[in-house]
Structures are given as structure tokens and as C-alpha cells.
C-alpha positions as a printed NumPy array, in Angstrom:
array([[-10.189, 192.464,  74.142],
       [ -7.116, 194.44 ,  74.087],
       [ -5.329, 196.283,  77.045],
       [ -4.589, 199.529,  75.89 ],
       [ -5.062, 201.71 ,  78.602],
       [ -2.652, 199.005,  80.545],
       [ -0.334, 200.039,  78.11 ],
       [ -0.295, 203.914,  78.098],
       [  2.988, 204.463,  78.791],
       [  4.411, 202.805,  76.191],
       [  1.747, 205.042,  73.947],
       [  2.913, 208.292,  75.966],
       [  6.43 , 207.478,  75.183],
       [  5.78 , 206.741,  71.605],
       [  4.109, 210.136,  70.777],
       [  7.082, 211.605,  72.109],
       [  9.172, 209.98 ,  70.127],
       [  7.494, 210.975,  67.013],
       [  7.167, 214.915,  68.26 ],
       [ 10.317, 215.353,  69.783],
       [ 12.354, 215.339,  66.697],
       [  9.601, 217.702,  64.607],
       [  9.759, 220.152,  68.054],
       [ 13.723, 220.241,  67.425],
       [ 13.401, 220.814,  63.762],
       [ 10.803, 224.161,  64.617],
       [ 13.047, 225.16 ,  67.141],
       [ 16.16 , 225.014,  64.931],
       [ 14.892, 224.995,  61.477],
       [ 11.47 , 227.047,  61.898],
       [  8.561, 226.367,  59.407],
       [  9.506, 227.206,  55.155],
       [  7.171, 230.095,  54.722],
       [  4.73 , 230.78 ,  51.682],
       [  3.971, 233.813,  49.847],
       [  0.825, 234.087,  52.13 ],
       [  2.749, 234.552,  55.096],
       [  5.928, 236.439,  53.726],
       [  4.39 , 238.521,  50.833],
       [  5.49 , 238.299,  47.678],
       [  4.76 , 237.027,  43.837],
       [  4.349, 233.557,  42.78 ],
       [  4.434, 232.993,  39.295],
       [  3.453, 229.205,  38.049],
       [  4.706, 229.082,  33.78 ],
       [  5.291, 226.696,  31.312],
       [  7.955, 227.245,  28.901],
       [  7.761, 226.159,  24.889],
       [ 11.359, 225.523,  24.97 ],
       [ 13.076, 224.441,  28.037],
       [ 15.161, 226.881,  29.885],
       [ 17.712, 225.419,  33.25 ],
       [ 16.05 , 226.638,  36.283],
       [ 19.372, 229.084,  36.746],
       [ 18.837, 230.305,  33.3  ],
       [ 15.293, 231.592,  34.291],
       [ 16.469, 233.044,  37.508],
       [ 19.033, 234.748,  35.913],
       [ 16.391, 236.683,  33.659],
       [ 14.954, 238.273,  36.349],
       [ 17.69 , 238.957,  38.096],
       [ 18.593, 241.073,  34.859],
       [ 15.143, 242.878,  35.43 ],
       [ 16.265, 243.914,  39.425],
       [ 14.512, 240.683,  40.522],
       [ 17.233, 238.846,  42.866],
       [ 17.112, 236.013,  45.282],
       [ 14.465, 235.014,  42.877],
       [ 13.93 , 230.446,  43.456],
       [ 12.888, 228.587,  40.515],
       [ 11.514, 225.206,  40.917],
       [ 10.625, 222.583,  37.928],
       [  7.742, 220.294,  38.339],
       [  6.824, 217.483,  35.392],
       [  3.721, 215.67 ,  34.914],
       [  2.683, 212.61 ,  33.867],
       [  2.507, 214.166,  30.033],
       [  6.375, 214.745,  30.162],
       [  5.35 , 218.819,  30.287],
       [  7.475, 220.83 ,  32.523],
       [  6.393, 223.808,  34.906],
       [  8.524, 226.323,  36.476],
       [  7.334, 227.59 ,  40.042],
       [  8.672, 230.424,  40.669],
       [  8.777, 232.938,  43.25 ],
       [  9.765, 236.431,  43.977],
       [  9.569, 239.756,  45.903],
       [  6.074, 241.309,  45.213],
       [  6.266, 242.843,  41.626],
       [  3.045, 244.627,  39.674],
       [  1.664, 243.428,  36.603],
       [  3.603, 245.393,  34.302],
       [  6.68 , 244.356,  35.764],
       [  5.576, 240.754,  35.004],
       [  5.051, 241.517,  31.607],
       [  8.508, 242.798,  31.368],
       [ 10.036, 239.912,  32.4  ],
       [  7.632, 237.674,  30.598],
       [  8.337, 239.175,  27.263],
       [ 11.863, 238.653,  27.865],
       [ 11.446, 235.156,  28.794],
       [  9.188, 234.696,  25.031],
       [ 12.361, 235.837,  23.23 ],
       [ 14.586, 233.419,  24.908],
       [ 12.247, 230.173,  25.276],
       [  9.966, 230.841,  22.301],
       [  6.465, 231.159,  24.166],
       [  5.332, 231.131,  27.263],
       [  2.277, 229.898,  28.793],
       [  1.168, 231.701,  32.314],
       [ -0.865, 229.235,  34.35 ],
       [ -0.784, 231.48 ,  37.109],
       [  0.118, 234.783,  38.962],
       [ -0.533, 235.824,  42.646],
       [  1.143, 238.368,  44.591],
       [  0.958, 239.36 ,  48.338],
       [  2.235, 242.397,  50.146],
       [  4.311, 241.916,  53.256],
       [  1.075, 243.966,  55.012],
       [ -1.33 , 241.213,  54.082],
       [  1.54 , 238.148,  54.725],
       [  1.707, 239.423,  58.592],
       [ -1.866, 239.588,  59.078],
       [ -2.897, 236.527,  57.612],
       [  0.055, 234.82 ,  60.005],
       [ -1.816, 236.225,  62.936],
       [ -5.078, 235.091,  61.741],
       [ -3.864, 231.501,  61.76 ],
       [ -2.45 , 231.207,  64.9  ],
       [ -6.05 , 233.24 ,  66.076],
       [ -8.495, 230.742,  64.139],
       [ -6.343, 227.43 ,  65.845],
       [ -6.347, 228.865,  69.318],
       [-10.13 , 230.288,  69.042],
       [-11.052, 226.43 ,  67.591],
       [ -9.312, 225.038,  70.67 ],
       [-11.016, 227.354,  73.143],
       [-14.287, 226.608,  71.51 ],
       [-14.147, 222.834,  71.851],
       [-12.979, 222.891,  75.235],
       [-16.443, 224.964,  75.863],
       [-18.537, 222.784,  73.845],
       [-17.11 , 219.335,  75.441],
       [-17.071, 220.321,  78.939],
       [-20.719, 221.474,  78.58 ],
       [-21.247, 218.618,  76.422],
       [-19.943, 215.867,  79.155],
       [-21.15 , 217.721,  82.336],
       [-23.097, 214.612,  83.426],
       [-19.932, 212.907,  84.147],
       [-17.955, 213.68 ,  86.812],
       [-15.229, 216.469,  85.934],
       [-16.336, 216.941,  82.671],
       [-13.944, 219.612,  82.128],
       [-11.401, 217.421,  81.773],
       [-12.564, 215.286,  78.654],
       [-12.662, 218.365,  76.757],
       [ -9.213, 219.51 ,  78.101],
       [ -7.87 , 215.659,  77.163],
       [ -9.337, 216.042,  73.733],
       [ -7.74 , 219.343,  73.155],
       [ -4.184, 217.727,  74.157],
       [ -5.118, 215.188,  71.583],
       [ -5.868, 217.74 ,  68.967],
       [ -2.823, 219.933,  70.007],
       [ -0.584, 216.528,  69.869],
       [ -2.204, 215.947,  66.219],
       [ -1.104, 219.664,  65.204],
       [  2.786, 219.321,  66.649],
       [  2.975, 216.602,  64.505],
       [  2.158, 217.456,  61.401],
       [  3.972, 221.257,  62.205],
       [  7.448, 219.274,  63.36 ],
       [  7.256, 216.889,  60.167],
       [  6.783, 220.646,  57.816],
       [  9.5  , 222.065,  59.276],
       [ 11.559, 218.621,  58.442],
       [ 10.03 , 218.665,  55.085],
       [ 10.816, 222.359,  54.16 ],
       [ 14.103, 222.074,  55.261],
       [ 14.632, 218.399,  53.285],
       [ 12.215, 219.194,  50.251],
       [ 11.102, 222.692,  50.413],
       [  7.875, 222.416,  51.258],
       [  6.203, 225.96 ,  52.221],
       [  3.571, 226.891,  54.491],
       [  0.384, 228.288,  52.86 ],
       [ -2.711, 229.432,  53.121],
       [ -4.24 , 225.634,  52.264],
       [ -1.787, 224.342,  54.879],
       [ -4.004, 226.414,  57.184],
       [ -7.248, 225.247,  56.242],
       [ -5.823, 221.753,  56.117],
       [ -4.653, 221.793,  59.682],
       [ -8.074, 223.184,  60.841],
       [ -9.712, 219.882,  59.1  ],
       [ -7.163, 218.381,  61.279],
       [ -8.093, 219.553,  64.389],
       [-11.903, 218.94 ,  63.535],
       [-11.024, 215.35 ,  62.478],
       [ -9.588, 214.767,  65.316],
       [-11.893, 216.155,  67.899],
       [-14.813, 214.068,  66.164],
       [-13.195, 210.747,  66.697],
       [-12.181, 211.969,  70.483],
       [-16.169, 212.133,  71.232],
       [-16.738, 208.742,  69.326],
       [-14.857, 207.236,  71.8  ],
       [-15.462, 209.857,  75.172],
       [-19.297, 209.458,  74.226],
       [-19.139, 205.174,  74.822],
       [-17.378, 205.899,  77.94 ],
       [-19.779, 208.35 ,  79.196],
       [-22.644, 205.234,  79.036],
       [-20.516, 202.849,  80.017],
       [-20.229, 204.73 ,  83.638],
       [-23.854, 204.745,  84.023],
       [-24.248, 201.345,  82.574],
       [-21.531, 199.61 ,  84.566],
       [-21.385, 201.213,  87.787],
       [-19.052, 198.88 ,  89.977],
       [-16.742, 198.612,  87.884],
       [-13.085, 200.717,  88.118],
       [-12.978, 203.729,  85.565],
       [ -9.782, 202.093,  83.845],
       [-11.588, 198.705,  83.016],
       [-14.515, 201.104,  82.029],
       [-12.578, 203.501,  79.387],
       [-10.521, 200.001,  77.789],
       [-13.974, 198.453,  77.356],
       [-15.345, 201.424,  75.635],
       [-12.061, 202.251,  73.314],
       [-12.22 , 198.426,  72.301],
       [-16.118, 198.595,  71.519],
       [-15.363, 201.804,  69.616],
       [-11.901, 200.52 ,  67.911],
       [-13.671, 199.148,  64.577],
       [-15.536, 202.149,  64.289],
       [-12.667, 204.531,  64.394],
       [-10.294, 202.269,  62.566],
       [-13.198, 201.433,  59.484],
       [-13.766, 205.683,  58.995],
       [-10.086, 206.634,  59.172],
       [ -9.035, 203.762,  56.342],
       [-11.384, 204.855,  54.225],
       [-10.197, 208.719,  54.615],
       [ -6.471, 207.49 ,  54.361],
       [ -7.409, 205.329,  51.105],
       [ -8.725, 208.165,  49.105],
       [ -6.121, 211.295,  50.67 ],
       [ -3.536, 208.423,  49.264],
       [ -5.337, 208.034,  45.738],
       [ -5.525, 211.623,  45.58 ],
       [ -1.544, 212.092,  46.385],
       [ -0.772, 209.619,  43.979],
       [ -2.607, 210.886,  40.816],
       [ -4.033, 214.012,  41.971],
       [ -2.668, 217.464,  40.333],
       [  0.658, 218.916,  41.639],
       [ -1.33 , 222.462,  43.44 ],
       [ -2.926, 220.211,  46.004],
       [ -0.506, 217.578,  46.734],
       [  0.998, 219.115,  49.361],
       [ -2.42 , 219.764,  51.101],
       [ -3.839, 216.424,  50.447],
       [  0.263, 215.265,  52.629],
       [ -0.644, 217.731,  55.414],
       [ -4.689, 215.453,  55.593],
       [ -3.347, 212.205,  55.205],
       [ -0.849, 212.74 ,  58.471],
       [ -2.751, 214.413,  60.354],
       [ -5.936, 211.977,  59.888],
       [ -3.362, 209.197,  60.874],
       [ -2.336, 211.085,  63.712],
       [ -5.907, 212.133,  65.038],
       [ -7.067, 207.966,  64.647],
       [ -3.932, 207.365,  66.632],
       [ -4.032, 210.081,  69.448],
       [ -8.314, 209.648,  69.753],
       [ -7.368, 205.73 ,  70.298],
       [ -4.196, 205.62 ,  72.593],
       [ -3.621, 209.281,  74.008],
       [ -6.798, 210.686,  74.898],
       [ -8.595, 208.018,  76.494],
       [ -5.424, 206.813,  78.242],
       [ -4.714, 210.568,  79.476],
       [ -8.078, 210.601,  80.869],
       [ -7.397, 207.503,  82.62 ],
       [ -4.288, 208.607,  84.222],
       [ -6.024, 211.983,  85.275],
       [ -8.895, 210.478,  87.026],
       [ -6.464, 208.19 ,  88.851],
       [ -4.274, 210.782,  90.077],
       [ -1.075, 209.336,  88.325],
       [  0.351, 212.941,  87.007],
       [  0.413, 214.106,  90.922],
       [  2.195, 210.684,  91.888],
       [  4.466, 211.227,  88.811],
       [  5.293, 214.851,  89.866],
       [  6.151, 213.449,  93.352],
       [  8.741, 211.396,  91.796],
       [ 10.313, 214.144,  89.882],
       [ 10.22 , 215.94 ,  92.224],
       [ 12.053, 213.598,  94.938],
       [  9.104, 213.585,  97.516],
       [  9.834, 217.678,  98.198],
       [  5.957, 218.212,  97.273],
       [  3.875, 218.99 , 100.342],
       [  2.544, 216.184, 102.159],
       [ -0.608, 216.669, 104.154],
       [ -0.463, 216.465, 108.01 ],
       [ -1.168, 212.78 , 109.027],
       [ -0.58 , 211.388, 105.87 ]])
């Protein structure tokens, strides 16, 4: 059997090693943000006869179009596609700028077209941060109703959130290194992946809370530590058996799956890593060191013994 909880500190320190540099990258770099958050027109085209990326910027600059970005994609067939994006334009602006493309490339084939106002980009940014922070607050509800059997059942449900909040700061700190590195954007599917996330995560958190809550009542005499390491090793196949087989077919998809959903099938395959991890070794462990009363002892020590001690102590 192995000691896991024993080793929680090592875990603790690991997870901050891996957030701490995605937390510096939000702070300094912020998060690349999509069309769905900005507003604007995103235009997806193949051309019949290649154009340079500058050369298609440059036409619709010509049409009043500037700080227009142009990005080139190929696929396996060798065909090229030209991403490009823009302030919000109507469709017979589009056309404009289309026709004037078909006279300089020969043809061009429009794969697709979507355009959102600066209106619509703000609300749908407040609606995201609403729908992860409603989620939270409902499975906090739902867990510590869930556990209330136990002995301060609140806090499994406030250890699982930390998990699925740990889950979320990592993926979030690794997008804002990946914008800035690669130019990945923020999007509406980035949103609905994260929420899968956060639901991923949560349901391997109970796998594992749910064993410890019948070990308690099954092995009464026993210390709550030894008690949560027995149940995360019982549950360790389990959680490790579901989360390969997620990982092996988010990784089949990224490989030879189309170019619109590879970077929502990135933002599932971390974040389904990171849930299996935090569910193993940070939520169970941080329950351990709660019911122990470790954080107050840690606090003292931070602290330099100025916390109040009580009388006769």
C-alpha cells in the first residue's frame, strides 16, 4: 500500500510548482482573448492560389480593415486555410473584401464567417466567470449535504472545490503561456471545456471522499490519516483505469482530429490529468491536514507564535 497522505507535502509543493508559473503568466501576460469575448469577425477561407499571410492582411487593410491577424493552418491533404480575424464587419463588407481577394488568388472558398459585437463579447465574459462560480457554489451545497453523516461534512465539499479550483488555475496559467507562446485564444468552447473540467473533477473527488466516508464507520479505531490512505489506495485503480481511458481517446482525437476542435480537445486532456491528479494527492491529503489541525499549527509558525494562545495552555 502506498503512503500518500504521509507524503502531502511534497504533493502541496508540487501543485505549486506547476501553478505558480501559469499565476505569473495571468498576472503579466493575461489570457489571448477570442472573438467571443472581444467582439469581432472571424473569417475561416481557403484560397485557390496561395497568397503570404501579409499579402491577405494587406487586402483588407486596403478596404479600412487594419490590425487585421492572418493565420495559415495545413492539413494532412497539403490544403491550406487562412484564419483570419478582424473588427466586426457586416456581410456586405465581407463580400467586398472577398471579391477582391477572388481577383488576386483566383477563387475563394468560405468555410466560415462569424461575427460578434463588443455588446455580446462583454456579456458572454461575465457569463463565464457567473456559470464557474455558480458550479462551485452548487457543489459545495450538494457535497456538504451529501457527506453530512460524517463529521464536518462541510469541509469535503469545500476540499473538493479547492481541488476543482486547483484543476481550473492550471489549465487558465498554461492558456495564458500558450497564447502568449502560440496564440492560442480563449473561446466560447474553452468555456464549456473548462466546465467539463470542473465536473470531471468533482466526480473523481466523491469516488474517493465516498470510500472514506465507509471506511470511518467500518474502521472505527483507527486514526483518520491511516483511514483516508487506505481508502485513496483502494480507490487508486479505479481512478487511474477511467482517467487513461479519457486521456487515450482526448490524445487520439488531438492527434488526427480536425483543426476547429483541437484546441478544445488540449484544454480536456489537461485538465482531466489535472483533476486524476488533484482528486488523488490534493484533496484527500487537504482533508487530512484539516481534520488534524495542521493549517492552524502552520499559521502559528508563520506567524512566529504571535497567534493567541489560550489561558493555561
Amino acid at each position: 500500500m502506498f503512503d500518500i497522505i504521509g507524503r502531502r507535502y511534497f504533493y502541496f509543493l508540487l501543485s505549486g510548482l506547476i501553478i505558480l508559473p501559469g499565476v505569473i503568466a495571468l498576472i503579466v501576460w493575461h489570457l489571448r482573448l477570442g472573438i467571443d469575448f472581444t467582439g469581432g469577425s472571424l473569417l475561416e477561407l481557403r484560397l485557390q492560389q496561395p497568397m503570404q499571410p501579409a499579402e491577405v492582411r494587406q487586402v483588407f487593410e486596403q478596404h479600412g480593415l487594419p490590425d487585421t491577424s492572418v493565420v495559415t493552418s495545413t492539413d494532412n491533404a497539403g490544403r491550406t486555410t487562412y484564419l483570419i480575424r478582424t473588427r466586426a464587419i457586416d456581410t456586405p463588407k465581407k463580400n467586398e473584401v472577398l471579391d477582391d481577394l477572388r481577383s488576386k488568388a483566383g477563387g475563394v472558398e468560405e468555410d466560415s464567417f462569424q461575427s460578434v459585437g463588443p455588446i455580446v463579447g462583454g456579456e458572454t465574459t461575465r457569463k463565464a466567470v457567473l456559470s464557474v462560480v455558480v458550479a462551485s457554489l452548487f457543489i459545495l451545497g450538494y457535497l456538504t449535504w451529501a457527506f453530512r453523516q460524517v463529521p464536518n461534512p462541510w469541509r469535503y465539499g469545500t476540499c473538493a472545490v479547492i481541488a476543482l479550483l486547483h484543476d481550473v488555475l492550471v489549465v487558465l496559467g498554461l492558456w495564458a503561456i500558450f497564447g502568449r507562446v502560440f496564440g492560442l485564444e480563449v473561446d466560447a468552447l474553452f468555456v464549456t471545456a473548462v466546465l467539463t473540467i470542473v465536473g470531471f473533477s468533482v466526480h473523481d473527488t466523491i469516488v474517493v471522499f465516498d470510500r472514506i466516508r465507509e471506511n470511518v464507520t467500518r474502521f472505527p479505531g483507527e486514526t483518520f490519516e491511516r483511514i483516508v490512505n487506505f481508502s485513496v489506495n483502494q480507490t487508486l485503480d479505479r481512478s487511474l483505469n477511467t482517467s487513461l481511458t479519457v486521456v487515450f481517446t482526448l490524445t487520439a482525437l488531438l492527434l488526427l482530429g480536425g483543426v476547429t476542435i483541437r484546441n478544445f480537445v488540449l484544454v480536456l486532456l489537461i485538465g482531466i490529468i489535472s483533476g486524476t491528479y488533484s482528486s488523488i494527492f490534493n484533496a484527500s491529503c487537504l482533508l487530512v491536514v484539516w481534520e488534524n489541525g495542521e493549517l492552524g499549527r502552520l499559521w502559528h509558525r508563520l506567524t512566529g507564535g504571535r497567534a493567541a494562545v489560550p489561558a493555561g495552555a
